[in-house]
PDB file of N, CA, C and O in Angstrom:
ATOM      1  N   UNK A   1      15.953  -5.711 -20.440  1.00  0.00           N
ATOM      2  CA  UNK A   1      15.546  -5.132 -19.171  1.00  0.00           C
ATOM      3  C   UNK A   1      15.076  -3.693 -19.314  1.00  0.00           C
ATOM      4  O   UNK A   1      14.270  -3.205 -18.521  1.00  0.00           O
ATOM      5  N   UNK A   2      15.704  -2.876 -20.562  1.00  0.00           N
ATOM      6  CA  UNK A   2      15.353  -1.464 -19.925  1.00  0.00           C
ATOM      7  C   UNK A   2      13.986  -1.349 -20.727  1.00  0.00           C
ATOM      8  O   UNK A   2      13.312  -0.380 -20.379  1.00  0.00           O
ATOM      9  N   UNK A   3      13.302  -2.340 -21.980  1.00  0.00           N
ATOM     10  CA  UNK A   3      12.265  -2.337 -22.473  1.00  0.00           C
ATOM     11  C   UNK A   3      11.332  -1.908 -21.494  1.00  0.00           C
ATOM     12  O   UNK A   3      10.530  -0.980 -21.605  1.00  0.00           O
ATOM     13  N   UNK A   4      11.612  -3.127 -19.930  1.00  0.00           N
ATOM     14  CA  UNK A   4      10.276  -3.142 -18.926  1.00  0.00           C
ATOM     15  C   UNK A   4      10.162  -2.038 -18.454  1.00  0.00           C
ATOM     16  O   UNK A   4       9.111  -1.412 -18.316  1.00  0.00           O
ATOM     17  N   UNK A   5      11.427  -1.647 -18.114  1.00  0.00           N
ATOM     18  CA  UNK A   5      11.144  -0.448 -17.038  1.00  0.00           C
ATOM     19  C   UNK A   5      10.540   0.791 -17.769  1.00  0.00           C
ATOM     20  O   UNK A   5       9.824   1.483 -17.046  1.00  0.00           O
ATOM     21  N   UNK A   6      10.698   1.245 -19.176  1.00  0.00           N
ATOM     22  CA  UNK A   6      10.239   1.865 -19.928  1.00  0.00           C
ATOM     23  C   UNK A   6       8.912   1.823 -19.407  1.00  0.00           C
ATOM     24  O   UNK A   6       8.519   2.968 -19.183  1.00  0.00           O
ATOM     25  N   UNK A   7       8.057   0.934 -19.123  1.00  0.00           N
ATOM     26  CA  UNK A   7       6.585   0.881 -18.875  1.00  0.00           C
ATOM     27  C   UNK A   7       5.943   1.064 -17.475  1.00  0.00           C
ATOM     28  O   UNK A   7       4.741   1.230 -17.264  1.00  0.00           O
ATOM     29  N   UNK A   8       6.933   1.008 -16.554  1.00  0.00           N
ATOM     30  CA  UNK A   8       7.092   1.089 -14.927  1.00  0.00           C
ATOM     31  C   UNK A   8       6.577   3.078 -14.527  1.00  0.00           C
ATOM     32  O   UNK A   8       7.188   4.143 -14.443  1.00  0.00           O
ATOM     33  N   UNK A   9       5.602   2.762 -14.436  1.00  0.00           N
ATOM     34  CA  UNK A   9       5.305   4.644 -14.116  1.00  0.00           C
ATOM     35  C   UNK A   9       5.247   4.778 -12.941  1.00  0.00           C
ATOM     36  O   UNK A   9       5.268   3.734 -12.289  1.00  0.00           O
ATOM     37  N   UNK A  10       5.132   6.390 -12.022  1.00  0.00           N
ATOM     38  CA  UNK A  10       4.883   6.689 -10.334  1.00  0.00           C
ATOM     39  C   UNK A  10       3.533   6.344 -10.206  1.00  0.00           C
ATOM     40  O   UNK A  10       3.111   6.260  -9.053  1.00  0.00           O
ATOM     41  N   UNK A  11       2.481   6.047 -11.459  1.00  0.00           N
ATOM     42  CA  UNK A  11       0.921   5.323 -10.393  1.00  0.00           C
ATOM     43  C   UNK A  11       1.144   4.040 -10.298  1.00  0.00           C
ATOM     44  O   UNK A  11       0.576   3.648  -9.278  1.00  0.00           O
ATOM     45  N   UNK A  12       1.808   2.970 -10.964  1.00  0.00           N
ATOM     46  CA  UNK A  12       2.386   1.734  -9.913  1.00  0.00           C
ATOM     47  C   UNK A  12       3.226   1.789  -9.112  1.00  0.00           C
ATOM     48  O   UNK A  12       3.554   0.701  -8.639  1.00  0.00           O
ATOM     49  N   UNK A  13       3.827   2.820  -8.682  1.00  0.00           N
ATOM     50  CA  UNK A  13       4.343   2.613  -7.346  1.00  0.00           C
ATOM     51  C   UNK A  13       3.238   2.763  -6.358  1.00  0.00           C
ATOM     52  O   UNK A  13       3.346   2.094  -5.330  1.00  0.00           O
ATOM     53  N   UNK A  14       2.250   3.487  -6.488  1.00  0.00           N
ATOM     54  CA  UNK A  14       1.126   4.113  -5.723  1.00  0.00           C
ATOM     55  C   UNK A  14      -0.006   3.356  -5.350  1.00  0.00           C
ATOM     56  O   UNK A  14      -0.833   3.579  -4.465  1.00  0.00           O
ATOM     57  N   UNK A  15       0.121   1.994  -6.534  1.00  0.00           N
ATOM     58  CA  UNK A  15      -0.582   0.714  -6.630  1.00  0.00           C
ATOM     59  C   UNK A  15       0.158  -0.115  -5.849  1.00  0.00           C
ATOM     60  O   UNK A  15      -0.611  -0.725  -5.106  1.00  0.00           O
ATOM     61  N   UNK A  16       1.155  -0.387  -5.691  1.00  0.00           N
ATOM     62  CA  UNK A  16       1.874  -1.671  -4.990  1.00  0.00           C
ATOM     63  C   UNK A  16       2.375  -1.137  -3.412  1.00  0.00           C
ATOM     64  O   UNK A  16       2.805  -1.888  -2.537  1.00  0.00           O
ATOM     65  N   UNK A  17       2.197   0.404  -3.288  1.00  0.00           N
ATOM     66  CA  UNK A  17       2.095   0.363  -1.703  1.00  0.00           C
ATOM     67  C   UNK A  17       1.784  -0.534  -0.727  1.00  0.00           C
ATOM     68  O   UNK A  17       2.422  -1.276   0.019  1.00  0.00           O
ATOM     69  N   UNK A  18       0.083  -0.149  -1.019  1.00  0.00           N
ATOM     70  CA  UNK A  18      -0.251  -1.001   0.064  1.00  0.00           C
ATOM     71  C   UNK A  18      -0.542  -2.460   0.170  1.00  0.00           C
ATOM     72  O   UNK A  18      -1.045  -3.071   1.112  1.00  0.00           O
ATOM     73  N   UNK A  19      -0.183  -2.831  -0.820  1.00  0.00           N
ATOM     74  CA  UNK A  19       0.370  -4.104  -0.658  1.00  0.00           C
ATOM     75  C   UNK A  19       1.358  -4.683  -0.306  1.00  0.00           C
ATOM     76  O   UNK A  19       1.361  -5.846   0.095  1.00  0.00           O
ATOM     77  N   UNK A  20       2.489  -3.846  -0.420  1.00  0.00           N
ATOM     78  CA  UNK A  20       3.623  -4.254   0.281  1.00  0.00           C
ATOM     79  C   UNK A  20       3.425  -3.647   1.453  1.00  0.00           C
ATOM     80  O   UNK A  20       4.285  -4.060   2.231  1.00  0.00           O
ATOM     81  N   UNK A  21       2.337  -2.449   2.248  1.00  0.00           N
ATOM     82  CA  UNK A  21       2.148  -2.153   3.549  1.00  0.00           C
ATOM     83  C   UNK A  21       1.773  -3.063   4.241  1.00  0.00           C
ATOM     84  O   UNK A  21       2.045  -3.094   5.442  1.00  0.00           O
ATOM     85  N   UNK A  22       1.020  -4.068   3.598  1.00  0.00           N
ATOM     86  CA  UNK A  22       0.067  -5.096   4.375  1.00  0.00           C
ATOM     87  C   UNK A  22       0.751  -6.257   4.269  1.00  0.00           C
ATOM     88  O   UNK A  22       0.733  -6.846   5.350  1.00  0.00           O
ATOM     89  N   UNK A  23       1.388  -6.879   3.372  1.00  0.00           N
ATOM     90  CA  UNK A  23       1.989  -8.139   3.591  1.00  0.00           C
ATOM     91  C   UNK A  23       3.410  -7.904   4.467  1.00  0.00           C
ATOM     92  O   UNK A  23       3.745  -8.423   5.532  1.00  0.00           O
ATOM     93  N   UNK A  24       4.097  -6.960   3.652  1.00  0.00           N
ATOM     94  CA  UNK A  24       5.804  -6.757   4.500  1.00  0.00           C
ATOM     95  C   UNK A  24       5.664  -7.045   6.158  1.00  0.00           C
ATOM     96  O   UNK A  24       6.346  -7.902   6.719  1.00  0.00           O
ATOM     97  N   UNK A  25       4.368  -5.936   7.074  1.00  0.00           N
ATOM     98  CA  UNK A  25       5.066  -6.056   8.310  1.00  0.00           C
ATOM     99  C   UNK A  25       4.489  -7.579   8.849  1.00  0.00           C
ATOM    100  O   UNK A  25       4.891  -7.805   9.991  1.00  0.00           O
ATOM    101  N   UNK A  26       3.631  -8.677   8.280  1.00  0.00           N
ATOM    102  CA  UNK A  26       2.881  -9.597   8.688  1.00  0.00           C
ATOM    103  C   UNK A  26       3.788 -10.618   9.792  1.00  0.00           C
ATOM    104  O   UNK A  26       3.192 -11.015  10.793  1.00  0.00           O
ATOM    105  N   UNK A  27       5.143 -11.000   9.590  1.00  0.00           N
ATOM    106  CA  UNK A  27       5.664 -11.946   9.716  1.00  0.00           C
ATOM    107  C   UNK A  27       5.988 -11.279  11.057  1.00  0.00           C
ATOM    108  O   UNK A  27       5.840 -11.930  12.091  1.00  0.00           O
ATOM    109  N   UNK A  28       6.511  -9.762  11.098  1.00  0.00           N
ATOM    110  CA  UNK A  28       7.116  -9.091  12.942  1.00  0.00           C
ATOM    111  C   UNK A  28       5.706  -9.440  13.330  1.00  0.00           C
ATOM    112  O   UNK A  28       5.615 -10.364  14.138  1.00  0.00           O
ATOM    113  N   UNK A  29       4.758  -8.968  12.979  1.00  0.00           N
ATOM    114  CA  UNK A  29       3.890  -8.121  13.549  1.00  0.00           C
ATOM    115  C   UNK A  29       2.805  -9.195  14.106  1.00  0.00           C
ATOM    116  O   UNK A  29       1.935  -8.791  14.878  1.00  0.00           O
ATOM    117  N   UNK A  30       2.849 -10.550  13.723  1.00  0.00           N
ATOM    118  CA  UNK A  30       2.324 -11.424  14.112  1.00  0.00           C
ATOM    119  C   UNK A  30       2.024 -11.921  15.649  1.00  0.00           C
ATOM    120  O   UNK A  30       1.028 -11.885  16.372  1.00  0.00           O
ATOM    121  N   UNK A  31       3.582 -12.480  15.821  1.00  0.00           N
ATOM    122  CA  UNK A  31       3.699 -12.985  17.402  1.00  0.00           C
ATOM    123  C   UNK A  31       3.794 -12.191  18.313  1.00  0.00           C
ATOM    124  O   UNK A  31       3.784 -12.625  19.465  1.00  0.00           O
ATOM    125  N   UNK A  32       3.928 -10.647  18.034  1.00  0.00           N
ATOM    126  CA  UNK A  32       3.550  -9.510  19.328  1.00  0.00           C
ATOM    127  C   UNK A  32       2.742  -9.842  20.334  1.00  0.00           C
ATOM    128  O   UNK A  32       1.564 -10.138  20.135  1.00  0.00           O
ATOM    129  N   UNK A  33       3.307  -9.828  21.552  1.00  0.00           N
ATOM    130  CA  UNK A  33       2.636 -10.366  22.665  1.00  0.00           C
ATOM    131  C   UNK A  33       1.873  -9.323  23.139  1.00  0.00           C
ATOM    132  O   UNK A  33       0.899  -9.818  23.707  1.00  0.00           O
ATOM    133  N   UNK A  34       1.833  -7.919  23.192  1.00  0.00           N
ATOM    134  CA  UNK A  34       1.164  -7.308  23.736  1.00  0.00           C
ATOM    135  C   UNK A  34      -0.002  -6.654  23.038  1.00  0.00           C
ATOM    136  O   UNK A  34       0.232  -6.466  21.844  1.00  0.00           O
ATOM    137  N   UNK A  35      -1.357  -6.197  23.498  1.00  0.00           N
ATOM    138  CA  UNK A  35      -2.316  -5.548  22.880  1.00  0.00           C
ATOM    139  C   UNK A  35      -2.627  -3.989  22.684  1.00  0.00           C
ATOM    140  O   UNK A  35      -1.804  -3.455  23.429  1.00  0.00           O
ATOM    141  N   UNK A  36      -3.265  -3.128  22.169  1.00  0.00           N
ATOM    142  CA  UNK A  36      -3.419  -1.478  21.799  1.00  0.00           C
ATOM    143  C   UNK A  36      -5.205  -1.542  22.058  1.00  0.00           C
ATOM    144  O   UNK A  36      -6.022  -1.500  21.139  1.00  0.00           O
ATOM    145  N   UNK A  37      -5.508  -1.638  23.362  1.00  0.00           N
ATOM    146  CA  UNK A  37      -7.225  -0.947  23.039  1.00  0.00           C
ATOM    147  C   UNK A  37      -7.187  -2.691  23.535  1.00  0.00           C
ATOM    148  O   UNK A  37      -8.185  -3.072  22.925  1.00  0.00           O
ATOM    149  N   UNK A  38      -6.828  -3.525  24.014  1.00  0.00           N
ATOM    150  CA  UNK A  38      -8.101  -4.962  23.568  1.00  0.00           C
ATOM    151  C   UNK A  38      -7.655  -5.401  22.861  1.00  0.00           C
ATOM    152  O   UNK A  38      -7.915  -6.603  22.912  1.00  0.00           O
ATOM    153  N   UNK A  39      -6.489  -4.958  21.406  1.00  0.00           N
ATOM    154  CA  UNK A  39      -6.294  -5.371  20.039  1.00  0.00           C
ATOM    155  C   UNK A  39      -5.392  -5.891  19.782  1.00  0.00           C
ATOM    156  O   UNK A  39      -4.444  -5.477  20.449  1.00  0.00           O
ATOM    157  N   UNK A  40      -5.102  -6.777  18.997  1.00  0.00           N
ATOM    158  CA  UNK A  40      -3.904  -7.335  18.625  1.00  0.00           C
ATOM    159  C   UNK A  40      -3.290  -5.916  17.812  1.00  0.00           C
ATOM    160  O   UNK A  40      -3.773  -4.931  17.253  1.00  0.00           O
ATOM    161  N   UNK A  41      -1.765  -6.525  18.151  1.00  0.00           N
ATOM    162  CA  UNK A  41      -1.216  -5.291  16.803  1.00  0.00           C
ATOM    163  C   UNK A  41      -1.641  -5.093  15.607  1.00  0.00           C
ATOM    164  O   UNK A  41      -2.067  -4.055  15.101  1.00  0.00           O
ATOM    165  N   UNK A  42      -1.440  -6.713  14.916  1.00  0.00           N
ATOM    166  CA  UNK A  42      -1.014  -6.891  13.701  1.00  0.00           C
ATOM    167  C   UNK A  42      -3.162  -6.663  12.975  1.00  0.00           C
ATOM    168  O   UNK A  42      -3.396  -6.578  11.769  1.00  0.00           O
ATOM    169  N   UNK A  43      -3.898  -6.636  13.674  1.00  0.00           N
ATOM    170  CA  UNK A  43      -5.396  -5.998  13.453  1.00  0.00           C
ATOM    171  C   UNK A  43      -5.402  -4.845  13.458  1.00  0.00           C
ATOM    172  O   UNK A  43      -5.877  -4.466  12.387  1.00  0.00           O
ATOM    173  N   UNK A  44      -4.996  -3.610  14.398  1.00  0.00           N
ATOM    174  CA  UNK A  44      -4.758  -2.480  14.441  1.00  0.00           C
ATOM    175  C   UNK A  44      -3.996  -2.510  13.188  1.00  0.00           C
ATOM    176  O   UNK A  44      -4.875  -2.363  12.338  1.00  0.00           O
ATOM    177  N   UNK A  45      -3.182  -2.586  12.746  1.00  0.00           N
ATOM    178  CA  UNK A  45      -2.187  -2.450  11.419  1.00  0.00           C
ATOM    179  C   UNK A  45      -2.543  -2.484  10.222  1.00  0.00           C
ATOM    180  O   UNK A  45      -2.228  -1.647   9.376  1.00  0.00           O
ATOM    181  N   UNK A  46      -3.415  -3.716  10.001  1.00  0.00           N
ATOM    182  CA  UNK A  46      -4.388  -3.769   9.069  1.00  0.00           C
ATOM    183  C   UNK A  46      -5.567  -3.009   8.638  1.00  0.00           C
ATOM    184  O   UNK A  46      -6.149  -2.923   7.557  1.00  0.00           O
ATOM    185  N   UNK A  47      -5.759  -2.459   9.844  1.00  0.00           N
ATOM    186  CA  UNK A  47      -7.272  -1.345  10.086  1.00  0.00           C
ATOM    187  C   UNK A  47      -6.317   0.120   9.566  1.00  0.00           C
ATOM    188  O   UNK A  47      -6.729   0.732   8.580  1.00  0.00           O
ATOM    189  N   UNK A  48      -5.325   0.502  10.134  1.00  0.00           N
ATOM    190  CA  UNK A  48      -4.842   1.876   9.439  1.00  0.00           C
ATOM    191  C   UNK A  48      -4.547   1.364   8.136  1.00  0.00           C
ATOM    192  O   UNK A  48      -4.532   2.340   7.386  1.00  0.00           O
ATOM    193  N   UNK A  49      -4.368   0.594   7.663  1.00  0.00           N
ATOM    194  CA  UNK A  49      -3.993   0.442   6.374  1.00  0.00           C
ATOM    195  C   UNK A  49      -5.197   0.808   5.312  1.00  0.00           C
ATOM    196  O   UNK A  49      -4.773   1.423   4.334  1.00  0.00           O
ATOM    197  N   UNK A  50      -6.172   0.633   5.311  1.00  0.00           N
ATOM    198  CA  UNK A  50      -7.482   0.703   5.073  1.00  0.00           C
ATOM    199  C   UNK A  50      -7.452   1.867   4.375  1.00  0.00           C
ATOM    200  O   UNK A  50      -7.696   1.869   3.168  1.00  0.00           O
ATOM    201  N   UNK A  51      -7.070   3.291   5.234  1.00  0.00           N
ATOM    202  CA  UNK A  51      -7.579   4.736   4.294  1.00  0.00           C
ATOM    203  C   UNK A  51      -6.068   4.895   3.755  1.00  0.00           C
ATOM    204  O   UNK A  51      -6.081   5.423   2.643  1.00  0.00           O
ATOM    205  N   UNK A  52      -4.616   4.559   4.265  1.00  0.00           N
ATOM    206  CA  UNK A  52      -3.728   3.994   2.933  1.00  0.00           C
ATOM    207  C   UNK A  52      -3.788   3.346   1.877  1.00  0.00           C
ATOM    208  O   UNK A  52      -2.730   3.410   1.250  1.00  0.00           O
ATOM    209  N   UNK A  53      -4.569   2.744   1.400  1.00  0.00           N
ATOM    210  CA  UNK A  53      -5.005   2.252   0.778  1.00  0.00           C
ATOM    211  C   UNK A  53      -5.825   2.679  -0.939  1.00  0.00           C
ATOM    212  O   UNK A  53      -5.628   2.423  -2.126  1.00  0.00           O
ATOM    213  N   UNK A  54      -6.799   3.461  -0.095  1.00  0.00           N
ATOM    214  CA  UNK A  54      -8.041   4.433  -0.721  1.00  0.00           C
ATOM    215  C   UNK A  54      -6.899   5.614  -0.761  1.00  0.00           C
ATOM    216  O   UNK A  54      -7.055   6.414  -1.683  1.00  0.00           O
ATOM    217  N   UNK A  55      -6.101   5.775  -0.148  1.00  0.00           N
ATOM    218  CA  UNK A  55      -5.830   7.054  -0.646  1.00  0.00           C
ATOM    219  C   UNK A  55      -4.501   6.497  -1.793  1.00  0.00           C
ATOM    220  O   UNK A  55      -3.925   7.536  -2.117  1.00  0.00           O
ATOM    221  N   UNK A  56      -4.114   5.815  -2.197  1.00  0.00           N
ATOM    222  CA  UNK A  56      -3.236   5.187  -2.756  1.00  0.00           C
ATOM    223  C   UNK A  56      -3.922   5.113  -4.228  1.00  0.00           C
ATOM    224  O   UNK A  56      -3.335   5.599  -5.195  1.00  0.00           O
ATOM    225  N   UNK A  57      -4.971   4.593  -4.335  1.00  0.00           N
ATOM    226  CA  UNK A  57      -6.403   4.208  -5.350  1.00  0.00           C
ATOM    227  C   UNK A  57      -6.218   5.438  -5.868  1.00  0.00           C
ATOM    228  O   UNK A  57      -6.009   5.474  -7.081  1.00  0.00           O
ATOM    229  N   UNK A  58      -6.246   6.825  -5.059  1.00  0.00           N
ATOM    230  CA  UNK A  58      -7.245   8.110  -5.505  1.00  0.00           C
ATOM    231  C   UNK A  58      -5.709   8.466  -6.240  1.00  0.00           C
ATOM    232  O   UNK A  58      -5.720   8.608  -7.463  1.00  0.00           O
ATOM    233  N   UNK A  59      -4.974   8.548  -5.828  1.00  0.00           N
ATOM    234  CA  UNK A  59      -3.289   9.321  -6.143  1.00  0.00           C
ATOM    235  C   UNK A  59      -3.514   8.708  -7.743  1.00  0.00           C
ATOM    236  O   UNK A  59      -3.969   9.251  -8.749  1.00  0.00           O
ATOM    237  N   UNK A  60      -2.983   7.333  -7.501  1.00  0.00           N
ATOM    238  CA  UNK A  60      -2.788   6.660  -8.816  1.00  0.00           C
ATOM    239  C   UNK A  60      -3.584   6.740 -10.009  1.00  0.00           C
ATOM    240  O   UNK A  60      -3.091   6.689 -11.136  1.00  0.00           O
ATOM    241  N   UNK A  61      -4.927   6.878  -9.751  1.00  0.00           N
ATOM    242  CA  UNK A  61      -6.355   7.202 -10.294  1.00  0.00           C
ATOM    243  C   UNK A  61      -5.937   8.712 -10.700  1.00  0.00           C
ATOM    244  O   UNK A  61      -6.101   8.839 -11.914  1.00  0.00           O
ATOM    245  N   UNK A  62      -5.574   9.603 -10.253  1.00  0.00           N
ATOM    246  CA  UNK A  62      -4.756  10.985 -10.507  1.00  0.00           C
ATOM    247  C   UNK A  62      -4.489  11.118 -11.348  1.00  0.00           C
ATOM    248  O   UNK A  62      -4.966  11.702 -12.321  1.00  0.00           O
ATOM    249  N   UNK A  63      -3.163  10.295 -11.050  1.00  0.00           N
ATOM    250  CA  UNK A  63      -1.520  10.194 -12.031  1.00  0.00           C
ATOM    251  C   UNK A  63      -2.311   9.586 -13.436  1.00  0.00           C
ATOM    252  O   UNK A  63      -2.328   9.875 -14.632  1.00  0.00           O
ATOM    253  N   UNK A  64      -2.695   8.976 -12.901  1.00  0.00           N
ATOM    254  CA  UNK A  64      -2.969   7.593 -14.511  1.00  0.00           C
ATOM    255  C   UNK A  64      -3.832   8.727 -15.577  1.00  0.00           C
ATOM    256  O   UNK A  64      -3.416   8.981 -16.707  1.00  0.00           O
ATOM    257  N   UNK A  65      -5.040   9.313 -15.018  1.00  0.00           N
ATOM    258  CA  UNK A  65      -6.052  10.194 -15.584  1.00  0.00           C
ATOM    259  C   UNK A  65      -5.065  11.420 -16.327  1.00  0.00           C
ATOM    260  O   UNK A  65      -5.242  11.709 -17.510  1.00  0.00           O
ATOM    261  N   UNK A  66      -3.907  12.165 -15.401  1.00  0.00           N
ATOM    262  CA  UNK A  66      -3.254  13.315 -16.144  1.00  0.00           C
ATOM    263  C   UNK A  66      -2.263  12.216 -17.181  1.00  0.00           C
ATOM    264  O   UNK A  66      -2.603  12.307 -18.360  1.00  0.00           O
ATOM    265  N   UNK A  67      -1.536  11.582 -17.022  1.00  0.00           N
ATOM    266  CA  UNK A  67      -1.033  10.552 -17.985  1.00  0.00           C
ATOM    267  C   UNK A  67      -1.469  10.299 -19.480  1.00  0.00           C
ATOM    268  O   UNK A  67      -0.818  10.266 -20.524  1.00  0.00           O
ATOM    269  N   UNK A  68      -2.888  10.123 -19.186  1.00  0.00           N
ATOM    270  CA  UNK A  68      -3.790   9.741 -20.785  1.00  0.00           C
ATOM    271  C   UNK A  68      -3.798  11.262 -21.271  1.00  0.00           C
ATOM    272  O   UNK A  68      -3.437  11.427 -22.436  1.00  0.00           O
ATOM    273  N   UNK A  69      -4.142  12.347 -20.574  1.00  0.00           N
ATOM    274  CA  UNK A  69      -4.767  13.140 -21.187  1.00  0.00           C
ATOM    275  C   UNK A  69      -3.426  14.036 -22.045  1.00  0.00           C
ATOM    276  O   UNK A  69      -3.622  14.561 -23.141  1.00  0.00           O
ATOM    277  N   UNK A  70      -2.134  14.085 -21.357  1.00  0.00           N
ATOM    278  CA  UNK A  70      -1.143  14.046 -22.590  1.00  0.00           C
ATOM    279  C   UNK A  70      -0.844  13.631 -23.617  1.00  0.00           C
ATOM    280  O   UNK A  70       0.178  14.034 -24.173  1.00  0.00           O
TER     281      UNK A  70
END
C-alpha cells in the first residue's frame, strides 16, 4: 500500500475534483422539485462546474509543470 501512495501527488487531487464535483451531488440534486431562473438545479450545477473545472486543469497543469522542473 504505501508503494501507491508514494505516487499520489496534490495535482491529482486537483484532477479528481471535479469529477467528484459533478458526479457526488447527481443523486440529491436530481429529484429537486423546484427551479433557479427557469432551471433545473441539477443544470445550474453542472454549468458552475464548468470554470471549476478549467480552473482545476490550470492548478494541476501548475503543480505538474513546477514538479518536472525539480
Amino acid at each position: 500500500m504505501t508503494v501507491f501512495f508514494r505516487f499520489i501527488r496534490l495535482w491529482h487531487g486537483f484532477l479528481a475534483l471535479p469529477f467528484v464535483a459533478v458526479l457526488a451531488p447527481i443523486p440529491f440534486l436530481y429529484g429537486v422539485p423546484f427551479h433557479i431562473l427557469g432551471l433545473p438545479v441539477l443544470l445550474l450545477w453542472l454549468f458552475f462546474c464548468l470554470p471549476l473545472t478549467a480552473l482545476c486543469l490550470a492548478v494541476s497543469a501548475m503543480l505538474r509543470a513546477r514538479e518536472t522542473e525539480q
